[in-house]
C-alpha positions as CSV (number, residue, x, y, z in Angstrom):
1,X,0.0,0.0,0.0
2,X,1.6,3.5,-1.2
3,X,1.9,6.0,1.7
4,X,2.6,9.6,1.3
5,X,2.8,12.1,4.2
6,X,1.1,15.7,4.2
7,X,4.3,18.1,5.1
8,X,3.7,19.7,8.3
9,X,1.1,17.3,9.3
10,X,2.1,13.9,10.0
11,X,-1.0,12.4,7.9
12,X,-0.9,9.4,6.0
13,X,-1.8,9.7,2.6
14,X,-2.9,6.1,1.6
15,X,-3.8,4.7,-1.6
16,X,-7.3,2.4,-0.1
17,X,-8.5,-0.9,-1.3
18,X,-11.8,-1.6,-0.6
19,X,-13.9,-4.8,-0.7
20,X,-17.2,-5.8,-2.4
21,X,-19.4,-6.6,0.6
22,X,-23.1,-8.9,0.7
23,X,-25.3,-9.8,3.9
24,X,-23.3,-11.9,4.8
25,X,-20.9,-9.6,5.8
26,X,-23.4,-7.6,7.8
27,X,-24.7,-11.0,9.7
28,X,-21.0,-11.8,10.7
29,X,-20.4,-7.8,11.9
30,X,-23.1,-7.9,13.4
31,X,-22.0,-11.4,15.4
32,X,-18.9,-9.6,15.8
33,X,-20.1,-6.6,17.1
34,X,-22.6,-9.0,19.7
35,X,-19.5,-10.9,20.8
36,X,-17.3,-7.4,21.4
37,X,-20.7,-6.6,23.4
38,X,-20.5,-9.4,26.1
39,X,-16.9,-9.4,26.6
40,X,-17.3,-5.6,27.6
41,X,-21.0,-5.3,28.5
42,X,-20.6,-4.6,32.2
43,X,-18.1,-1.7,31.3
44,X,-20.0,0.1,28.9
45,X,-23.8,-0.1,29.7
46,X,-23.7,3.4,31.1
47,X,-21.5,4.9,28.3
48,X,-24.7,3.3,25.8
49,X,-27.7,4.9,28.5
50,X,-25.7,8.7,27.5
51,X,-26.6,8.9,24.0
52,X,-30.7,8.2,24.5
53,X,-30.3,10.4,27.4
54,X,-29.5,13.6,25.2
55,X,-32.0,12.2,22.8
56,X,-35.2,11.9,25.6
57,X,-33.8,15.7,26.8
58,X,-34.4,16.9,23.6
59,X,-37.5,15.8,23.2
60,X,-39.2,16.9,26.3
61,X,-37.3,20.6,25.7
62,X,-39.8,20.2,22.5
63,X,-42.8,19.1,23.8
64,X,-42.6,22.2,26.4
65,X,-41.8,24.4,24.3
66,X,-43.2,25.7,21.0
67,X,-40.6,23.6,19.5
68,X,-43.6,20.8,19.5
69,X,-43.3,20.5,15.5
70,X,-39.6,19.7,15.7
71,X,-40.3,16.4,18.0
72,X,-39.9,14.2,15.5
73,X,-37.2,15.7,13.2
74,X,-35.5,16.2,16.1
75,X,-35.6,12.1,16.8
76,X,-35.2,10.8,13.9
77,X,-32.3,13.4,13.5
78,X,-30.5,12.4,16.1
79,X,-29.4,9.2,14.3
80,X,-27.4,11.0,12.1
81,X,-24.7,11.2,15.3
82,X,-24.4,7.4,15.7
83,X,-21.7,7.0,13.6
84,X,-19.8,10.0,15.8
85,X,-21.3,8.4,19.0
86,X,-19.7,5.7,18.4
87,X,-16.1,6.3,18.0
88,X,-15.2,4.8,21.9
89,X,-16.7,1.8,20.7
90,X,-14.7,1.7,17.5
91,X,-11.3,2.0,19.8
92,X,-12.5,-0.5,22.0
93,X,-12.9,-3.0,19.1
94,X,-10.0,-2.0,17.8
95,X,-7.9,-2.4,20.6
96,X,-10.0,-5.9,21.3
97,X,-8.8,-7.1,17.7
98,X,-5.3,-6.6,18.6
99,X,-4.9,-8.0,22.1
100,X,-4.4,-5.1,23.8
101,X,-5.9,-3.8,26.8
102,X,-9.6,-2.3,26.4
103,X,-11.1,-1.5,29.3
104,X,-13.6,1.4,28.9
105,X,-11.7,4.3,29.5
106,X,-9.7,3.8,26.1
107,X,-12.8,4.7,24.4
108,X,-12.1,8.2,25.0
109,X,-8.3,8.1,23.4
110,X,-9.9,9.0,20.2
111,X,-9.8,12.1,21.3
112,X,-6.2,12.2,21.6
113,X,-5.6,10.3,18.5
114,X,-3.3,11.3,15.3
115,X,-6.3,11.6,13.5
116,X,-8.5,13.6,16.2
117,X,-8.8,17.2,14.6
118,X,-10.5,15.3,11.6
119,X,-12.7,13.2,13.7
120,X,-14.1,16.9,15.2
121,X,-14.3,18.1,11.8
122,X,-15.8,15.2,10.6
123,X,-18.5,15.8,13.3
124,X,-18.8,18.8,12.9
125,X,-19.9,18.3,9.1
126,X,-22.3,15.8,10.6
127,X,-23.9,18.5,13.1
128,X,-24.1,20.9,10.1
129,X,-26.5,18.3,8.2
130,X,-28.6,17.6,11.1
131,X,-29.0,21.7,11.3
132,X,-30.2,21.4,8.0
133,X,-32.4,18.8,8.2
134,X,-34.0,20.9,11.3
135,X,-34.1,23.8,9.2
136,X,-35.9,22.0,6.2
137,X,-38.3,20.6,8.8
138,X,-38.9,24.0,10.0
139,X,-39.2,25.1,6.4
140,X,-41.4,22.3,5.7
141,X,-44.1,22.5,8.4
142,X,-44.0,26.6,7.9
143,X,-45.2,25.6,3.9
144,X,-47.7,23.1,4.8
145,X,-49.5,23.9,8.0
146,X,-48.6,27.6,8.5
147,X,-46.0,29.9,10.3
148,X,-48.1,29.3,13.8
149,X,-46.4,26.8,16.0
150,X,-49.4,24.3,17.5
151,X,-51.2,25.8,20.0
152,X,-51.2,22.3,22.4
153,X,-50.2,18.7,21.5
154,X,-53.6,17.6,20.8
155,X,-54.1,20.7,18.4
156,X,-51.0,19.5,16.5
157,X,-51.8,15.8,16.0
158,X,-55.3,16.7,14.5
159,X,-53.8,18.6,12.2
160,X,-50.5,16.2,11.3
161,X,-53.1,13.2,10.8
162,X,-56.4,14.7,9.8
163,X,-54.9,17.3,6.7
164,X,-54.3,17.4,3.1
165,X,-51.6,19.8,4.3
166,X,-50.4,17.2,7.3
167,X,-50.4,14.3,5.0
168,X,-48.2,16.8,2.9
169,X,-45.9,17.6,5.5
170,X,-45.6,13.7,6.2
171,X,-45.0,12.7,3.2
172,X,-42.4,15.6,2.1
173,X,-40.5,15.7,5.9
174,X,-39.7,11.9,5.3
175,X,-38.8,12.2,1.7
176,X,-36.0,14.8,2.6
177,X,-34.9,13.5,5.8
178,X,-34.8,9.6,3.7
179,X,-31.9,12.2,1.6
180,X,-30.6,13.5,4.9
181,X,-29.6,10.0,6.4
182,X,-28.7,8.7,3.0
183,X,-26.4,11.1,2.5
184,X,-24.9,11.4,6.1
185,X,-24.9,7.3,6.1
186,X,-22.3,7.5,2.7
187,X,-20.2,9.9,4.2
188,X,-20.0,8.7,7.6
189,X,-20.4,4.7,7.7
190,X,-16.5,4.1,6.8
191,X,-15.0,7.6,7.7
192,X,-15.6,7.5,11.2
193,X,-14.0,4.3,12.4
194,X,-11.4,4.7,9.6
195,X,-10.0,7.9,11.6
196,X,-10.1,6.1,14.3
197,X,-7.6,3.2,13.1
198,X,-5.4,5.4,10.8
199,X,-4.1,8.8,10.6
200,X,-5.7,9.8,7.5
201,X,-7.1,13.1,6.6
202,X,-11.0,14.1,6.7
203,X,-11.3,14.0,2.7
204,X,-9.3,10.4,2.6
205,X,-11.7,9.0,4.7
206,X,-15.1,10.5,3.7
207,X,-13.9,9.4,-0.2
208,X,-13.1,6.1,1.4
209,X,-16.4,5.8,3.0
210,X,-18.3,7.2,-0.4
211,X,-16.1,4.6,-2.8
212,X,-17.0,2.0,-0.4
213,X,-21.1,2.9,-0.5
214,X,-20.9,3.4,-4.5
215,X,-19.0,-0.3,-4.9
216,X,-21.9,-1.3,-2.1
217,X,-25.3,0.3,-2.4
218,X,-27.6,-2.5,-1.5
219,X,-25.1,-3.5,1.0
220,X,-24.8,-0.3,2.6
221,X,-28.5,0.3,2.8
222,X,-29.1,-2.5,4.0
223,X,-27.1,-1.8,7.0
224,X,-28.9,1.5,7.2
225,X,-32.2,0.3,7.5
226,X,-30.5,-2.8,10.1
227,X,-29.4,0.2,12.1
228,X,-32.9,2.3,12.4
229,X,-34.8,-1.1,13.1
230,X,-32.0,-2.0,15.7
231,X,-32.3,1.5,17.2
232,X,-36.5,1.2,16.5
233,X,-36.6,-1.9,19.1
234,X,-34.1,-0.7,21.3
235,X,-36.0,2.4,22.1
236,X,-38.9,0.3,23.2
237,X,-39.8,0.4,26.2
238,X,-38.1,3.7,27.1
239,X,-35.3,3.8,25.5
240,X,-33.6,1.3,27.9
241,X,-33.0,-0.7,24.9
242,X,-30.2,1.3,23.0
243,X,-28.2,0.8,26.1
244,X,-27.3,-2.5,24.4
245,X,-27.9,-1.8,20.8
246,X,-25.7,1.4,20.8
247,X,-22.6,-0.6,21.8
248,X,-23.8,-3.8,19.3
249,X,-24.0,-1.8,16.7
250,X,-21.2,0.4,17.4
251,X,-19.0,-2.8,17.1
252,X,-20.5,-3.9,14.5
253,X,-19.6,-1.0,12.4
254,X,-16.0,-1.5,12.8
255,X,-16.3,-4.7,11.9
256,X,-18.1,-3.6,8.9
257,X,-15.3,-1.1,8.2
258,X,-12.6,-3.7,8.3
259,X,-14.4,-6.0,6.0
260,X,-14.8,-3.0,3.5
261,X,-11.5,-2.0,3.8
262,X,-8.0,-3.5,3.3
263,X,-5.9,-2.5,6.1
């Protein structure tokens, strides 16, 4: 594998081979990613409750505020930040795969890693979309059902379920946020736990993680929709779920990665 350096910088430039994936793949990440699970479950239950803990406080900031139309983009939105969410998990894995130690405070060297200014930028990119998507939402819901926030909750689901203009606003808020998490999924799915194994530069990895969704389309959706129903049933009842999932499937996508990619 040709490596180049960027002067000043210490990155690895790397010429990347990636793999053609099929289920298969995902069935044995995923049985990876169950396996990382009960060797460190006891370690990293609380570090999986954080995430839906942000989640449930924004949603009841919505629902008492006049914020009540954002609810749901505001959910569904916050899936976009798995991949970023999950970059303690990818170390840990790492670290597993190698025979060194992982115990759970080694998912937090990411943040002192060679690669660590591009794994903020990279999230930071993230955060923008999900601003966006917010925005459109906002934008959305302002041309279907008026600038007025609802008045009360009950007010709002009459008008959601019971409209030409709510069915509109269904129907259009999914169709753009569907573009939202498609696009967020190609850019994301590789890059993150590639900057976690390698120093490698933001645009490296995000090509990586594009080349490796355009060789992999039904693959890689496939994932994607593995990854909302996972996160679906683990938010049932309560969200006490995802304190499993989150770490299952943040395993799982390293594995993923290092299936996709020749390291």
């Amino acid at each position: 594998m040709a490596i180049a350096h960027h002067a000043g910088f210490g990155i690895a430039r790397e010429e990347i081979y990636i793999r053609e994936l099929g289920l298969h793949d995902l069935a044995v990440a995923l049985a990876q990613g169950w396996d990382d699970f009960l060797a460190k479950r006891g370690d990293l239950i609380f570090i999986g409750l954080f995430y839906p803990t942000v989640v449930v406080a924004a949603s009841l900031y919505a629902l008492n505020t006049s914020l009540l139309y954002l609810l749901f983009p505001l959910a569904a939105g916050s899936i976009l930040f798995g991949p970023a969410a999950a970059c303690g998990f990818y170390e840990l894995a790492r670290r597993r795969e190698q025979g060194l130690d992982a115990r759970w405070r080694h998912s937090l060297d990411v943040v002192h890693g060679p690669s660590a200014f591009s794994l903020f930028a990279l999230t930071a990119v993230v955060t923008l979309l999900f601003l966006l998507w917010i925005a459109a939402a906002g934008a959305i819901y302002s041309l279907t059902l008026g600038l007025q926030p609802p008045a009360n909750w009950a007010s709002f689901v009459r008008a959601v379920f019971t409209t030409p203009e709510g069915w509109q606003m269904i129907v259009t808020g999914n169709l753009v946020g569907l573009g939202f998490a498609i696009l967020t999924l190609a850019i994301s799915v590789i890059s993150f736990p590639m900057l976690v194994d390698r120093p490698v530069g933001l645009a490296l990895a995000v090509r990586t993680s594009l080349r490796v969704t355009a060789k992999n389309p039904v693959t890689i959706a496939a994932w994607g929709l593995i990854v909302v129903a996972m996160l679906v049933l683990g938010s049932l009842p309560a969200l006490i779920g995802l304190a499993v999932v989150l770490p299952v499937l943040g395993y799982a996508t390293w594995h993923l990665y290092t299936r996709a990619v020749v390291r």
